[in-house]
N, C-alpha and C positions, 0 to 999 in steps of 0.2 A: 265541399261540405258533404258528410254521410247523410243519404238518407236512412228513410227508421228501418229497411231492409238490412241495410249494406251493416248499420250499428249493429242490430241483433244478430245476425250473423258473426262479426265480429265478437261481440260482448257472452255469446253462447258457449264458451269451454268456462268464463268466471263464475257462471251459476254452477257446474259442475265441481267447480271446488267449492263452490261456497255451500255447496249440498254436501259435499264430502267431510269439510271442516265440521260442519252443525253434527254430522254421525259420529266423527272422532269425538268428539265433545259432549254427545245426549246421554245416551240410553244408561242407564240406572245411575245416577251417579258422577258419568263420565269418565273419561279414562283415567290413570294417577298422573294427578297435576304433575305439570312442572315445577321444577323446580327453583325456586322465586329470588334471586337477589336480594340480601337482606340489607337496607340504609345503616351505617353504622351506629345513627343516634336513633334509629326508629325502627327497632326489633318487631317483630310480629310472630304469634303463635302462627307458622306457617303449616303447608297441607303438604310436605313430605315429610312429616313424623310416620313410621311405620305405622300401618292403619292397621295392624292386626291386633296393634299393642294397647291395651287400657292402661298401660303403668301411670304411676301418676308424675304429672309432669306441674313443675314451679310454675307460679304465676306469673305475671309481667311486673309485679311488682308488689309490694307489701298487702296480702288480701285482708279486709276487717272480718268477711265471716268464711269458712269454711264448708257450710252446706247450706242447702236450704231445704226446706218445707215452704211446700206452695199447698195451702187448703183452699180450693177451686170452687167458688159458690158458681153452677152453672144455671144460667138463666138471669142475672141481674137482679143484684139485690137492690133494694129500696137504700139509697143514702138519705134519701129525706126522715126514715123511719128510723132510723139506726144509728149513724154515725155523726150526721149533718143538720144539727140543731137549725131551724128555721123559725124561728119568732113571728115574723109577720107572715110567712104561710099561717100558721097558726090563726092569728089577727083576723087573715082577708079568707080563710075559707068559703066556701058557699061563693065565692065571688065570682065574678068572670072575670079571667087572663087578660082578656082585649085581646086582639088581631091587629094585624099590619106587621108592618114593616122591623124586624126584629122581635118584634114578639112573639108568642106562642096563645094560642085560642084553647075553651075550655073554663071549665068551673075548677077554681082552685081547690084542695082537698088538702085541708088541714090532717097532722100524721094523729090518726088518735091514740098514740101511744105514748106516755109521759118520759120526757127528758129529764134529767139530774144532772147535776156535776159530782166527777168523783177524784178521789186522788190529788194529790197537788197540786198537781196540771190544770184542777178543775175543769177538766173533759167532759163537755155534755154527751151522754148515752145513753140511748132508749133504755126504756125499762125492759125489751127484749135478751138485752145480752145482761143480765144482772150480774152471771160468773166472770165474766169479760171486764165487765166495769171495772171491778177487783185489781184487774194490770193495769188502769190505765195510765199510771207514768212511765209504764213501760213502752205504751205503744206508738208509733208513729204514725198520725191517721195523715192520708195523703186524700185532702177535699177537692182537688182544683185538676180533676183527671178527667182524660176526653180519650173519646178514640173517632175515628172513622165516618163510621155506617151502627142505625140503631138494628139491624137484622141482625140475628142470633150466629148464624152459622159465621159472618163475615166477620163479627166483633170479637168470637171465640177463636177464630184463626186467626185474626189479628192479635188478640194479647198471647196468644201461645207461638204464635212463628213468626211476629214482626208483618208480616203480608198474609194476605188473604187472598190477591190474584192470581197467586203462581205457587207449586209445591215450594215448601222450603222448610228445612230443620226444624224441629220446636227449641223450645229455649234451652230444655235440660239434655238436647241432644249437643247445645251449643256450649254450655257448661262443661257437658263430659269432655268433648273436642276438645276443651281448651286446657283442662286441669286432669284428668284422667278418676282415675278412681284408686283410694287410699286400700281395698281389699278385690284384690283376685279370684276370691273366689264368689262374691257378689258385684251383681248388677251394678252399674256407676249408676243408673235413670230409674228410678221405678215408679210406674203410674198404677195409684190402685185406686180400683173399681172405677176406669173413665169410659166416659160416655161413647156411645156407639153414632149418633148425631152429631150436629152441627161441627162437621168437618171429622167426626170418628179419628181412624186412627193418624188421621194428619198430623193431629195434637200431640203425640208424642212419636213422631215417627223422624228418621234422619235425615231425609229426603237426598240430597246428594252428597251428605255428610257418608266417610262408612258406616255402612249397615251396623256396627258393635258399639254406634254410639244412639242407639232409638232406644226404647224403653223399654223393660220387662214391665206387662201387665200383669198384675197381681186381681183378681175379683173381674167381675164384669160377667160377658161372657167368654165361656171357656175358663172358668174360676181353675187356680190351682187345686190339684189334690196332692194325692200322695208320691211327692218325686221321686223319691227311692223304688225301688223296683226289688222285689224282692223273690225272685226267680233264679237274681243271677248278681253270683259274687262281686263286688268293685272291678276285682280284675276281669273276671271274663268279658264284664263290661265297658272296662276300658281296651280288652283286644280285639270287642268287636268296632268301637268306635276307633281305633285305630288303622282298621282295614277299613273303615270306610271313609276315615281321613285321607286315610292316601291315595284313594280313588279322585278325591273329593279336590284334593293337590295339584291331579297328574292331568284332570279335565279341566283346571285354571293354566297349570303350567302351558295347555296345547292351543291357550284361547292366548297365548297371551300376555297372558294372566286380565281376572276378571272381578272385581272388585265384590260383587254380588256372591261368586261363590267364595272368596275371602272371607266375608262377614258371613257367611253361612258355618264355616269353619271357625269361627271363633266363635259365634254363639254356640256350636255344639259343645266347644270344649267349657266355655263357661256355663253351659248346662250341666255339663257331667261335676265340676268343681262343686257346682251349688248343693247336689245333693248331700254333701257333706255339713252343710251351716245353713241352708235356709230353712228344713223344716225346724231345728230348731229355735230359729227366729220368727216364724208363723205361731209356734204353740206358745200360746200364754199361759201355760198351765205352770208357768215357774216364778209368775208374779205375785208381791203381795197383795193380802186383800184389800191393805190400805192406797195399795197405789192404784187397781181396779178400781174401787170405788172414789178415788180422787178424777178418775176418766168419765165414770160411771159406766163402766163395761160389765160391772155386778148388776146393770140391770135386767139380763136375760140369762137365763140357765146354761146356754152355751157359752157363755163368755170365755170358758178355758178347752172350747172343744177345737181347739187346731182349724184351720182354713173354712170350715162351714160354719161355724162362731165367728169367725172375724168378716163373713158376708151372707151369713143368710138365706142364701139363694138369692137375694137382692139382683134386678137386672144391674148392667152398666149405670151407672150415673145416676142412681135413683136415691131420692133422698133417704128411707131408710130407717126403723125406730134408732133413738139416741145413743139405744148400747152397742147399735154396730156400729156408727162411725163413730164412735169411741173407742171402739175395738181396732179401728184402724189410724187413727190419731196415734194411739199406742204404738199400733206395728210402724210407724212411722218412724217417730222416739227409737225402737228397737232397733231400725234400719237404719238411722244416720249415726246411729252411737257405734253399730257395729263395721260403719264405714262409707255408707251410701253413699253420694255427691247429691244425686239431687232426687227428691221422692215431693209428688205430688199424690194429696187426696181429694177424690171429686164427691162434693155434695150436690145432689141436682132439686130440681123442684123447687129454682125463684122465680120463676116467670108468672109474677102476684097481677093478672091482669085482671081476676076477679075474685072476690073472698079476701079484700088483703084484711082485715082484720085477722080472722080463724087460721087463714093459710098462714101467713106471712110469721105470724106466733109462732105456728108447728114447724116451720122450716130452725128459724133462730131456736127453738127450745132445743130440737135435737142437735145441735152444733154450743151452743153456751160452755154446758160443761167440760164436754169432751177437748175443745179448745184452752181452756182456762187450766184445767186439766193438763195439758200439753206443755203449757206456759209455764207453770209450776212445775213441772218436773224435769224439763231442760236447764232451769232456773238452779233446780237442786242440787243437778247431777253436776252443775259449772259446763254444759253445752249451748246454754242459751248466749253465750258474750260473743259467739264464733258460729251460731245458727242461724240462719236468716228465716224466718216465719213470715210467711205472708197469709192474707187472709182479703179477697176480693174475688168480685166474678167479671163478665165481657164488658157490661155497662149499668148504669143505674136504672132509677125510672123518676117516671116524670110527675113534676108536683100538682097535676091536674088529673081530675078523676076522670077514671076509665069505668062507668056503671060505679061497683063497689071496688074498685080497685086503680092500678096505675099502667100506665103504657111506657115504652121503652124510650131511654132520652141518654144517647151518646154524649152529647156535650158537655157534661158536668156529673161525675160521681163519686165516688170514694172506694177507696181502698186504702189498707192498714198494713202497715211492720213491725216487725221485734227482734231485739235481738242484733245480732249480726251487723252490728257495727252502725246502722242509723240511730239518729239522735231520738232517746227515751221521751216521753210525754211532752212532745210536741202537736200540732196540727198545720198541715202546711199547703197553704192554697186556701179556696175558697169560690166557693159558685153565687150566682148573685143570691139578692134575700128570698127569693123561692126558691132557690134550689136548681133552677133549669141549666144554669150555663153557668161553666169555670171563665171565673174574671179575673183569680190575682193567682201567681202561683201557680199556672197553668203548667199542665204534666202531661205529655203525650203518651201514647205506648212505647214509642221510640224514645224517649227518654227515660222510662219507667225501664226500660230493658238496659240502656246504657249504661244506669247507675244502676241495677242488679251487677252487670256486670264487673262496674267499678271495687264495687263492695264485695266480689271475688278475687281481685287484683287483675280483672282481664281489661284490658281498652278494647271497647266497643268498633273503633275505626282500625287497630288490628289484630283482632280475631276474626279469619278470615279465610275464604278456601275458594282455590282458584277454579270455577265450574263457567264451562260454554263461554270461554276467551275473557270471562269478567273476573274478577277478585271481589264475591258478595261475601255480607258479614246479616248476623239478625239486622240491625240498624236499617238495611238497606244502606240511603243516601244521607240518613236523618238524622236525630237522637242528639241529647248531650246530657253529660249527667247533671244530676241537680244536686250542688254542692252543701244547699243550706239543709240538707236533713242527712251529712251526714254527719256521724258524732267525733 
């Protein structure tokens, strides 16, 4: 029998490789997978596609939508206010919750915002969203949604990267990975104006995906200006980035090769591409007036003034008067029509923990139009039957009063679809009669992601990239799509 000396001695060269494997395997990225054996009946988007390449690549199978818009309410909007008719909330306000065992303590708080039914669907919707209400056989409200943890930064990295433990992709970095992008000469991910908090640039970052599948930030800080450079001809500018491409090559080729300055090399060249089509897909100044003020971006005198019209100076994430994210609902519209994959816009300022009356109004009034707006003009153009639109934030809040307002409640909240191949004016799921907790129809994040993905043509279980000896996917372990919404 070894004693514990004579073992570690022994067992002390296996650490040495097991430290040496974790290095092959870590640092940014990790090295270029191997390459994977494919099951003959069980194909997978695998991770030796040329990672320099965005071309765009087939789905796994017949996709319902094409793109998405994701409109990011960050802080947790109110579903009891909004989406998620509560009748005996109503009834028992001023009550107490009760305590114990399954329940939640506190004075109940009736939403004092009035509900209606609209559309054939007969959809109850607060009198906040009046422009919204307008779609509502179009929308797909999903009531019976949970995630996690009710803390902001944990629930915001969970609906945008599936975990919140550990770095990992965002969604629209796992979209690009899987389907590439229909124009070369624009971004496949574009996130505009997101937030600088609760996980920053986690949220759309690639983490060990290549670096050419994270997002171009559009607004925020570091707002775009004027790309083109006007000192020096295309070409001179393309011979100077060309000598500094092959510098750029020749310190990959000696590493290696290194995945980091790869992606470094593909975003220049997709920088240098852009200056030819994105400022003009920044300037509004070639829209009608009719379609500006169907957004309501005629309501600020910038509204056609190129890149400081479409943000204001607005920080990151900040909610913002209604003409500027109107202005970017728009640039939204402009960038999946001219080929985007995936473009997210962040509205911030729900976290209604006091003021929900005055607040909670001002947040929904500047998002009503500009969304409805959005809806109608996808609708127009024939992008809406092949666009996925979403519209929700990290978690809800809770049907119990916090002072004049509401506190954070993971268990149960709402978010909304359109478009893109889920089924038109439905509602699906459902949180008990106050609102606290999803009972029927329950939707995790990880199947909120699955069925995103399904209604791409991607399977969730293989879309997938081999990092640190595992085969991880967004899903993680989890997920399955949820088949009854879709159309």
């Amino acid at each position: 029998m070894l004693t514990r000396r004579e073992w570690l001695q022994t067992a002390r060269s296996g650490f040495g490789h097991l430290a040496f494997t974790a290095l092959a395997c870590g640092h940014g990225g990790g090295v270029r997978p191997a390459r994977a054996e494919k099951a003959a009946d069980s194909p997978r988007v695998s991770s030796d596609v040329v990672e320099s390449s965005l071309s765009a690549r087939p789905a796994q199978f017949a996709p319902r939508a094409r793109r998405v818009i994701f409109l990011c309410m960050e802080g947790g909007p109110s579903h009891v206010d909004t989406f998620d008719y509560k009748p005996r909330l109503q009834a028992d306000s001023g009550r107490s919750a009760g305590a114990g065992r399954g329940r939640f303590a506190g004075r109940l708080l009736g939403s004092p915002f009035e509900f209606r039914q609209f559309g054939e669907c007969g959809r109850w919707i607060s009198e906040l969203f009046p422009q919204v209400a307008g779609h509502a056989d179009r929308l797909c409200v999903l009531n019976g949604m949970h995630t996690d943890l009710p803390n902001h930064a944990q629930a915001f990295l969970q609906m945008h990267c599936g975990l919140f433990q550990f770095p990992r992709p965002s969604l629209g970095a796992w979209v690009l990975y899987g389907l590439g992008t229909t124009n070369e000469n624009l971004p496949g991910f574009v996130t505009i104006n997101p937030p600088r908090t609760n996980g920053g640039a986690a949220n759309y970052a690639s983490s060990f995906l290549p670096a050419v599948h994270q997002a171009t930030r559009i607004g925020g800080t570091g707002q775009v200006s004027n790309l083109r450079n006007a000192r020096h001809s295309a070409s001179a500018q393309r011979a100077q980035l060309d000598y500094l491409q092959q510098r750029n090559r020749g310190t990959a080729a000696a590493q290696g090769g290194n995945p980091e300055i790869e992606g470094l090399i593909s975003s220049f060249e997709l920088a240098f591409r852009m200056q030819a089509e994105l400022p003009e897909l920044l300037d509004l100044s070639g829209e009608t007036r009719e379609t500006l003020a169907l957004y309501g971006a005629e309501r600020e005198p910038e509204a056609n003034a190129g890149p400081r019209g479409l943000f204001g100076g607005m920080p990151g994430g900040g909610g913002g008067p209604s003409g500027t994210f109107a202005r970017q609902c728009l640039l939204a519209r402009r960038l999946v029509e001219a080929g985007v994959r995936f473009v997210e816009v962040t509205h911030g300022d729900w976290d209604h923990h006091r003021n929900l009356q005055e607040s909670l109004r001002g947040s929904c009034t500047a998002v009503d139009r500009p969304i409805a707006g959005l809806l109608t003009d996808l609708a127009r153009r024939g992008l809406l039957d092949d666009t996925l639109v979403i519209w929700g934030g990290e978690f809800g809040r809770s049907p119990t009063a916090q002072g004049d307002g509401r506190d954070h409640n993971h268990k149960g909240f709402t978010l909304w679809m359109a478009g893109g191949g889920v089924r038109p004016g439905i509602a699906h799921g459902a949180t008990d009669e106050y609102g606290q907790e999803a009972v029927s129809g329950r939707m995790h994040i990880h199947d909120w992601h699955a069925t995103l993905l399904h209604l791409l043509g991607l399977d969730h279980e293989r879309l997938t990239y081999r990092h640190g000896g595992r085969e991880l996917r967004l899903t993680d372990t989890k997920g399955q799509v949820i088949s009854d919404i879709l159309a």
